[in-house]
N, C-alpha and C positions, 0 to 999 in steps of 0.2 A: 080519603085522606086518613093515613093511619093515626096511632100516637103519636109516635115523634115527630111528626111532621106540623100534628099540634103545640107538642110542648117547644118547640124552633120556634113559630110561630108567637106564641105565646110569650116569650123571651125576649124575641125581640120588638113585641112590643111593649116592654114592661121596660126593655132600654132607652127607646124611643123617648116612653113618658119621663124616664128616672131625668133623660136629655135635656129637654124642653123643660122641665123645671130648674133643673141647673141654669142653664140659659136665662132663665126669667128670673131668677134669687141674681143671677150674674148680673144684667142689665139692671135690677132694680135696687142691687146696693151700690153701685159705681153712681146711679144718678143720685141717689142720695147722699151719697159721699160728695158727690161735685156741688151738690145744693147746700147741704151743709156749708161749706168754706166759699158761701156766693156772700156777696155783702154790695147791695143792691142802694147807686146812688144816682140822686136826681129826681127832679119834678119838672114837668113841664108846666110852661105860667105864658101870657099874652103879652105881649109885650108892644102892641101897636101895628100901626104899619108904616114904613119907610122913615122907620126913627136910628136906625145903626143897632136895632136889635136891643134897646136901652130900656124900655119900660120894663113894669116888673108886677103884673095883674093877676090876680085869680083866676083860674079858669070858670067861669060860674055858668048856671043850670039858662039855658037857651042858645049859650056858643055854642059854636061846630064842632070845638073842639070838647065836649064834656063828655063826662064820663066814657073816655077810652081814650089808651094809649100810644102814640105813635111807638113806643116800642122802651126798653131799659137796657142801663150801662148796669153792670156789674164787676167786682174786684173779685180774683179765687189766687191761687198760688201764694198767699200766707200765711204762717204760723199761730199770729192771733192780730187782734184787733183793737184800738184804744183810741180812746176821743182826744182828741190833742185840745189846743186854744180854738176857741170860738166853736167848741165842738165838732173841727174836723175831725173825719177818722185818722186814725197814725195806724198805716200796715205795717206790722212788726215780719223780718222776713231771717231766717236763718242760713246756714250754709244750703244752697242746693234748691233752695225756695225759688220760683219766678213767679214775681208778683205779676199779673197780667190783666189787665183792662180789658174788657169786650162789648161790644153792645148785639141785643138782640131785636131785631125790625118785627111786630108784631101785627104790621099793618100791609096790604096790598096799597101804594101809594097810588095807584089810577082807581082805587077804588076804596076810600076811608071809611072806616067800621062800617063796611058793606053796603056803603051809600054812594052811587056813582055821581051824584052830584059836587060830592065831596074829593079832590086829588090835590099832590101836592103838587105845588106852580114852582114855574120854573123864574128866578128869583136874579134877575138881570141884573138891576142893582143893588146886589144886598152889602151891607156893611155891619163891624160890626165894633162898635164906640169902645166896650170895655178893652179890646184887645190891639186898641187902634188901629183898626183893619178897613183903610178905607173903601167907595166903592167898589167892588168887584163881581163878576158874573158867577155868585156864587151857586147858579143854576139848583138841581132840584136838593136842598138841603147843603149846608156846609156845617161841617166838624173843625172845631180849634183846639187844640190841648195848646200848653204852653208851661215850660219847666223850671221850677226854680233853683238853683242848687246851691251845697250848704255855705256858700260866701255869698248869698241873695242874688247872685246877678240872676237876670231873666235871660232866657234865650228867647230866640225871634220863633214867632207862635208859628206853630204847622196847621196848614189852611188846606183841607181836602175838598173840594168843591163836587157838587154831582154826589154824595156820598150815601143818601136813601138811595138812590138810582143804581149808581155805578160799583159801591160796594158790597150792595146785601140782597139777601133774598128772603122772604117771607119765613119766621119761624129760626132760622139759622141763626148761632150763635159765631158773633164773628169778631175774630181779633183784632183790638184798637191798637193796644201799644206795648212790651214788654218795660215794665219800670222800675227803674235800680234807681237807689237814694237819692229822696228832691223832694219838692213840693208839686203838684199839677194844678193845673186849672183848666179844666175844660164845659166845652158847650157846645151845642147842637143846634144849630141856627137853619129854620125852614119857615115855608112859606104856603099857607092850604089858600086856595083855591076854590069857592063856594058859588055854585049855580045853580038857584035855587029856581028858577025862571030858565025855560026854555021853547022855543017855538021849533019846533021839528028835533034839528040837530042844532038849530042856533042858540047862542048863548045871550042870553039879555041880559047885560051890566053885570059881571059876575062879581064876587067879592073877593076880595082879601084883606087878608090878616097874617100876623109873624108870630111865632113863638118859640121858645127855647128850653133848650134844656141845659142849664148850667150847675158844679158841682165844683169842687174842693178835695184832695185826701192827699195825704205824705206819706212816705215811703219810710221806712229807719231800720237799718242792721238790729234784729232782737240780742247781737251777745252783747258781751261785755267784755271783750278781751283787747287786750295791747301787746305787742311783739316784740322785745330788747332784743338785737343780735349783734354780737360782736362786733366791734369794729376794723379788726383784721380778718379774722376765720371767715366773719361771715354767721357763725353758727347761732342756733336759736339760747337765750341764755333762759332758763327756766327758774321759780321762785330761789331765793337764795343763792344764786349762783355767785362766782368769784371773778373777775377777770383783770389781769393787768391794764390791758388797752382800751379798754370804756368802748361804751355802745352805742348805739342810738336806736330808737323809736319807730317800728313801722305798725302805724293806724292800722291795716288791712282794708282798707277804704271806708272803713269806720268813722266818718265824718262829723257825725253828732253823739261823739261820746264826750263826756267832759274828765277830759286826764291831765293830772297834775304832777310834780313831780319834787319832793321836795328832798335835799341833799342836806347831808350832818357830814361835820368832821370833829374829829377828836383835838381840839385843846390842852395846852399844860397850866393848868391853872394851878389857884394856889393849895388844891388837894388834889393835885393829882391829872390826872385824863379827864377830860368833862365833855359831855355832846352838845355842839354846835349849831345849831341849823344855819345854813349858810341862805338859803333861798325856799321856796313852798308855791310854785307857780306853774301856771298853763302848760301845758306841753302840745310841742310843735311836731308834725308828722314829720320823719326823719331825721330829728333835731339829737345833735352827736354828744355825749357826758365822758369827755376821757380826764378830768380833771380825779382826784384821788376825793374817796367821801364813800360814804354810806347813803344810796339812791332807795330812796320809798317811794313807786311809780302806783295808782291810786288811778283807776279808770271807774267810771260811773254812768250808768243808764238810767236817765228820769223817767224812761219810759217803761221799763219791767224793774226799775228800784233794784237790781243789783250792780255789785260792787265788787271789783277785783284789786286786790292789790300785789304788787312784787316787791320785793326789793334785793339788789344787787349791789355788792361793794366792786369798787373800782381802786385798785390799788394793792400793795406786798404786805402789808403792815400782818404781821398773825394776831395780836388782839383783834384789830378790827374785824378781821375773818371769822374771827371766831363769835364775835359780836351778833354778826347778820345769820350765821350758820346753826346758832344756839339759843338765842334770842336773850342769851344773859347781858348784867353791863357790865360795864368797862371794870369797875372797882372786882364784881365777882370773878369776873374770868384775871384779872392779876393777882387775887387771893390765892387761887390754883397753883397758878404758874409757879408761885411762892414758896407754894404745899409741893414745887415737884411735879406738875404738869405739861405735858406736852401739848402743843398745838401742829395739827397736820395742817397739810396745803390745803386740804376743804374747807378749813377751820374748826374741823372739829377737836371734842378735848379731852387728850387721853392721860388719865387721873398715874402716881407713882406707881399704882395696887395695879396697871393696867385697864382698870375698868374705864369705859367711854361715858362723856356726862351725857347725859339725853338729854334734849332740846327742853326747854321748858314751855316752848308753843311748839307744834307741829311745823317742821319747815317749811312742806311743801304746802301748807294749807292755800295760799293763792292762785298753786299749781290745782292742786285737788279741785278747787274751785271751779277754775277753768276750765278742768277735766272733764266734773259732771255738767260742768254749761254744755262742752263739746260734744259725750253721750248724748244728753236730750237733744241737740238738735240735728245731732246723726242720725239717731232713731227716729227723731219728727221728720227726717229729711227720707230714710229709708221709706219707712211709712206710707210719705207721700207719693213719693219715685213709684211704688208699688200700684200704689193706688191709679197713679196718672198713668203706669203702662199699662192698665187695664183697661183703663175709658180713654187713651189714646188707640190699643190696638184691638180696643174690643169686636174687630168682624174677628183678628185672624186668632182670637182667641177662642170665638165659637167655631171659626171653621177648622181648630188645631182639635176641637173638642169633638167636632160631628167627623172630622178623621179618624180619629181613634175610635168613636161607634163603630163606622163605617167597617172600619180592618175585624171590629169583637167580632160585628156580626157577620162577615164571610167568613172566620174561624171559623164561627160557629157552625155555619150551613157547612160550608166545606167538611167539617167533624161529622156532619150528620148526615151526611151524602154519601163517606166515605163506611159508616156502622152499617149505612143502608145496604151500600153495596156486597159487603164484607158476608152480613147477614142472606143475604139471598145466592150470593155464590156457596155458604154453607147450606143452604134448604138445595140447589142444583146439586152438591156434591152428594148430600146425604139421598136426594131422590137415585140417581149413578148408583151408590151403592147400594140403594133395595132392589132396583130394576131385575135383577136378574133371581129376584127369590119370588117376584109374582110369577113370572116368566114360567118358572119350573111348575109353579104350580096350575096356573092353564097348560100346561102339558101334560102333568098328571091329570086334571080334570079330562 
């Protein structure tokens, strides 16, 4: 084996290694990344036997069931996390976010924390009291979620019967529910199985027992935005805007934001133009303002504490335009006009000198607001998207990676095949041309 056949050699396996630890950093920050954003609910508790699944007991040191787990639900797909009332979590979710429920089976159910005496039973009449669920063949394990949504009504609970058995496999993490804005309430309702006494293969009086796994968590849009769009165009009206035709209001299914809306109109009172507030109240998802006023729309999140506000004039009036567009009052902007001021269709105010008065607040500041809500949760959403297509496509990521080895290293050889040969056709050519100087000289000899 010459050098280069070393140094090939040698190369590729210096790729190999460089490979395989790529691969290994690659596998072991996606699960940590996916660990990271786990948020891990539920305990399992005894709850009797053939009570509707109602008690609510400690697991303590002599049950079948202690110390080990039939398996954990876990929460990943959002942005951050916040204990609402009664200490449920509240998953905050942004554009792009899927908040996703999974559980993972930790257990061989015909063979409980490796005890064969221990399996889960098949659970003919199980029921279950909190969810009004009466009898039913909820055979090996039943799952119930059930959803609240933001006008309280409950929907009727989704009852998966067989669901240790029939949905999961040992170790695998498996998806329960995708969950858009609500409340949930779920539980794990099964049934072990205890033989502790056996004569051959026969079972002497076996036992049972029930227990659950029940838990809580909400769901809530993390922005904080609200939509004005024209009432004839159609189009989006952004901070400050003007419109003759009035708007109305789309939530974006923004549910649990609390937004208000409160309207002024300009009075002649006995000095002058005076502001009015006409009303200061609840806003309704699609609810239309084509009435003339100065609109302060005011959306709030108790859950991340911020705060957007807009406001938009509805109506021709040019003081008022100029009011919402500038942030002056009523008295300053007809001091101007007095002095010689022009007011445009924006409502902005262009002084005799020509010069434009600036704003005395930033107009679009509720826009700007929005904006950077928007960026962070583009960016939290890019982020994530990245993230998940990597621990979503993580084989064909190593096999897009061990491709590209594959192709370095036949260059490579191919390269090195091709000097080899190049080289030994020049040692052929160069022996060709001495041949014939030995030649002469064994003839002289």
């Amino acid at each position: 084996m010459n050098m280069k056949t070393n140094v090939v050699h040698r190369l590729m396996s210096v790729l190999l290694t460089v490979f395989l630890v790529f691969c290994s950093c690659l596998v072991a920050s996606a699960k940590e990344d996916t660990a990271k954003n786990r948020y891990y609910l539920g305990e399992a508790v005894k709850t009797g036997w053939d009570n509707g699944y109602s008690g609510e007991e400690k697991i303590k040191e002599g049950d079948v069931h202690f110390n080990w787990k039939m398996g954990e639900f876990f929460v990943d797909g959002y942005s951050s996390v916040q204990n609402g009332d009664d200490d449920v979590p509240v998953f905050l979710k942004n554009v792009g976010d899927k908040v996703q429920l999974w559980f993972n089976l930790q257990q061989d159910i015909n063979k409980l924390n490796n005890d064969e005496n221990l399996t889960v039973s098949e659970d003919s009449n199980g029921a279950d009291e909190y969810f009004s669920i009466p009898k039913t063949d909820f055979k090996r394990g039943a799952l119930i979620i059930q959803k609240t949504g933001y006008n309280n009504a409950k929907e009727k609970p989704l009852v998966y019967t067989d669901y240790l058995a029939a949905k999961l496999s040992k170790d695998a993490d498996t998806k329960v529910e995708l969950c858009e804005e609500g409340d949930y309430e779920v539980a794990l309702d099964y049934e072990i199985k205890s033989t502790p006494r056996k004569i051959f293969d026969l079972e002497v009086i076996p036992e049972f027992s029930n227990y659950r796994i029940f838990f809580k968590f909400s769901v809530r849009n993390g922005n904080c935005m609200v939509y004005p769009f024209d009432v004839k165009t159609k189009g989006e009206l952004t901070n400050t805007s003007i419109t003759e035709n009035g708007f109305y209001l789309d939530f974006a299914n923004s549910r649990y934001l609390d937004i208000n809306v409160k309207k002024e109109v300009m009075n002649e009172g006995a000095t002058g133009l005076a502001e009015d507030v006409r009303f200061n109240r609840p806003a309704k998802d699609g609810e239309q303002y084509t009435d003339e006023g100065i609109y302060t729309i005011t959306a709030s999140n108790k859950y991340t504490g911020q705060l957007t506000t807009k406001k938009i004039y509805v109506g021709t009036d040019d003081v008022l335009k100029a009011v919402v567009a500038t942030g002056l009052t009523v008295s300053d902007i007809k001091k101007y006009i007095e002095e010689g001021a022009t007011i445009g269709k924006d409502g902005s105010i262009t002084l005799a000198s020509n010069k434009t008065i600036e704003p005395l607040t930033e107009p679009a500041t509720g826009l700007s607001s929005a904006q950077s809500t928007d960026k962070q949760a583009k960016k939290s959403t890019q982020d994530s998207a990245i993230m998940s297509f990597i621990t979503d496509n993580l084989k064909w990521v190593i096999i897009g990676c061990a491709a590209f080895v594959v192709v370095l290293l036949i260059v490579i050889i191919v390269a090195a095949k091709k000097r080899k040969k190049k080289k030994n056709l020049t040692k052929e050519n160069k022996t060709s041309d001495e041949e014939p100087e030995e030649v002469q000289h064994e003839k002289d000899d």
